[in-house]
N, C-alpha and C positions, 0 to 999 in steps of 0.2 A: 551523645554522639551517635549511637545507635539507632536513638529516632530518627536521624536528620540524614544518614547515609542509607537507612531503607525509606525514604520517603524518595530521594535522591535515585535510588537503583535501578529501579523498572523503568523510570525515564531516559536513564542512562542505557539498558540492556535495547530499549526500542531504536537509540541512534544510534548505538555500536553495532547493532545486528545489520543495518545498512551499511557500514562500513565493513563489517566482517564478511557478509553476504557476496560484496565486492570485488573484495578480492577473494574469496571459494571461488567464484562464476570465471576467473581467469585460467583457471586449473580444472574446474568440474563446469559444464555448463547446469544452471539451474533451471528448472524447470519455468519459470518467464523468460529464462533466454530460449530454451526449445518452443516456447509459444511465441513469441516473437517470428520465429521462424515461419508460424499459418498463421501468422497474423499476415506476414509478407505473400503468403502463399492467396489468402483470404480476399487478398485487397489487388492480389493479379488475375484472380478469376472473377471477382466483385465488375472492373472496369471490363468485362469482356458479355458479359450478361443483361439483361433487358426482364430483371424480377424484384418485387417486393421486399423480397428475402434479405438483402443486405439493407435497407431500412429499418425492417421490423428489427435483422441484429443488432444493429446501431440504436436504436431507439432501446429496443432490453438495457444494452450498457448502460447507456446515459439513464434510464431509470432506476439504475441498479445504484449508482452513484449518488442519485438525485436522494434518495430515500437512506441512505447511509450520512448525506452532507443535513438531510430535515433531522433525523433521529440527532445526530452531535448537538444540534442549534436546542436541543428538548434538552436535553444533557446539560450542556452548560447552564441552560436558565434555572437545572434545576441545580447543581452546586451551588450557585449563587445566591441561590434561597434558602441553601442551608449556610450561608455564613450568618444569617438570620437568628441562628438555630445552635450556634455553638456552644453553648452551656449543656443542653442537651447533648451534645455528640459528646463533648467530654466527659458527660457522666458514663454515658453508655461505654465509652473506651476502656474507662476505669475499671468498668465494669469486668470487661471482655480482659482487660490484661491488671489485674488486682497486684499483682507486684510491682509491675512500672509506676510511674508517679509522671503521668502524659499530663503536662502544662496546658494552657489554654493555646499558646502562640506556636506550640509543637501542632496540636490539631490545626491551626489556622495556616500556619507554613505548608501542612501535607494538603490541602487542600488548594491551598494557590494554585499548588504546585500538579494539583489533579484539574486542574482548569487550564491552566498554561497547557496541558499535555492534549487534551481535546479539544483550545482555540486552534493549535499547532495540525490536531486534525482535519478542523474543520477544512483550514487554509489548504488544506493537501488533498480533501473532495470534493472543493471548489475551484482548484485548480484544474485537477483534474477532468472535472464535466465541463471544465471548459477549451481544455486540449480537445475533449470527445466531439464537442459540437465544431472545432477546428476542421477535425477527421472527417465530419460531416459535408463540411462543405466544401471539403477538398474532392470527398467523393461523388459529390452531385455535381461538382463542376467538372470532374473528367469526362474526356469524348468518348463515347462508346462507338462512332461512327468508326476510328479510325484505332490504329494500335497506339496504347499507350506509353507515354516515355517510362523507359524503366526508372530514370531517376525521381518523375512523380509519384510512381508505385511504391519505389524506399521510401519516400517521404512521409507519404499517407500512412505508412505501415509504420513507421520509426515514430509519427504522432499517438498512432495508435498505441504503441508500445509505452509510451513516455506515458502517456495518459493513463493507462495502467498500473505501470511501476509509480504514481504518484498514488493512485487508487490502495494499492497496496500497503503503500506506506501510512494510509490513514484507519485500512483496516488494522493492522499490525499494534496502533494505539490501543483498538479494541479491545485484543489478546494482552497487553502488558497493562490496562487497566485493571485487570484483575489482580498484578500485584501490589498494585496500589490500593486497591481494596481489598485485600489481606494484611494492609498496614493496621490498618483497626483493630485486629484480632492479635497481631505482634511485631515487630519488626522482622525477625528471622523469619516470620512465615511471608512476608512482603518479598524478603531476599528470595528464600528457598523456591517461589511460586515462581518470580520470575526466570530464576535458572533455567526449571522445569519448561516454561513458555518457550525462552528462548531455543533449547535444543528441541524441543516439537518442531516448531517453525522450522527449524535449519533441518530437523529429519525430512519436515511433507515438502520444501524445498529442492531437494539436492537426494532425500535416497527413498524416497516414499515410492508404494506401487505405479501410483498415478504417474510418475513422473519416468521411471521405466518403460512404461507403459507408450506413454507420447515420443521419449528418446529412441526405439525402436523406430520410429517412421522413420524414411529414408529423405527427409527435407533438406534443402537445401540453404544455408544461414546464408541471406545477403551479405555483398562485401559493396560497398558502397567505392571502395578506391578500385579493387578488381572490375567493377562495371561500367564505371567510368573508362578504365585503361581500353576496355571492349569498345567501348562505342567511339572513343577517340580511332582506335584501330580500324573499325568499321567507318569512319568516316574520311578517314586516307585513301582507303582501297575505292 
């Protein structure tokens, strides 16, 4: 029962922590919602300029993403090549935990179940460079001639944001594979890891320097209903 709830944990603590992250962010804003914020700010000075600059930024992103979705795709082919190899892994197990009695279909189960968790990756950094390249093309087709509609500024920025918060969700597997690769050495060490994961993350989220740091700027969070009410009022008058 112990094998099968820490093989189970880390994948659990990666979709809870999106759900628990969720509601924090309603009470504490978290540091992707403070960058949301110059994301908005990013992308109203972006359509007002005539530079390279917002390319080259665009482009880093989407290669930042591109090389995290190539790396998973190496990843997976290489699990797959160890169900190859399973006789092997379970001696090794045996080895690493001499008092468990780890089955062949206990390794084979923790293993699906470490593939299932970085298919579920991949799907979330190739979603996401592909919000990115959305972003892109929302911001080469805005007028620089003319002032831009505030509500295609939220938009671009809310894509960029979204594309993001999927990015993150695929790094995030990164960090909780590690307790899934502490399942080999024992179960409790699979649980205890990812506890530990989980309250990092929720620290450099919500109270890390970095995140003090950005919350100190005096930005202004779009309200998308608020700018709306604006411009219907400005266009009465």
């Amino acid at each position: 029962m112990l094998t099968l709830a820490a093989s189970l944990f880390p994948i659990f603590c990666w979709g809870f922590y999106t759900v628990f992250a969720s509601w924090l962010e309603k009470r504490r804003p978290s540091l992707s919602i403070i960058m949301g914020a110059q994301r908005h700010r990013w992308v109203r000075n972006a359509v007002r300029r005539e530079t390279p600059m917002d390319a080259i930024l665009s482009g880093n992103l989407m290669g930042a993403v591109s090389f995290f979705a190539s790396t998973t795709v190496l990843i997976i082919l290489a699990l797959i090549a160890v169900f190859g190899q399973i006789s092997a892994v379970v001696e090794a197990v045996s080895v690493m935990q001499p008092g468990q009695d780890i089955s062949k279909a206990a390794v084979e189960r923790h293993l699906v179940l470490f593939l299932v968790m970085f298919v579920m990756a991949f799907l979330s950094f190739t979603l996401s460079l592909r919000q990115f390249n959305h972003f892109c093309i929302m911001l080469g087709a805005a007028d620089e001639a003319d002032e831009c509609d505030p509500e295609e500024i939220y938009v671009m920025a809310a894509l960029n944001t979204i594309a993001a918060r999927n990015f993150n969700q695929g790094i995030r597997a990164y960090y909780f594979s590690l307790g899934m690769i502490a399942w080999f050495v024992s179960g409790w060490a699979a649980i205890g890891v990812s506890v530990l994961l989980f309250v990092s993350i929720l620290y450099r989220e919500f109270f890390s320097a970095a995140r003090e740091l950005v919350a100190g700027l005096k930005v202004e969070v779009p309200n998308p209903a608020r700018d709306a009410g604006g411009r219907a009022g400005k266009e009465k008058k």
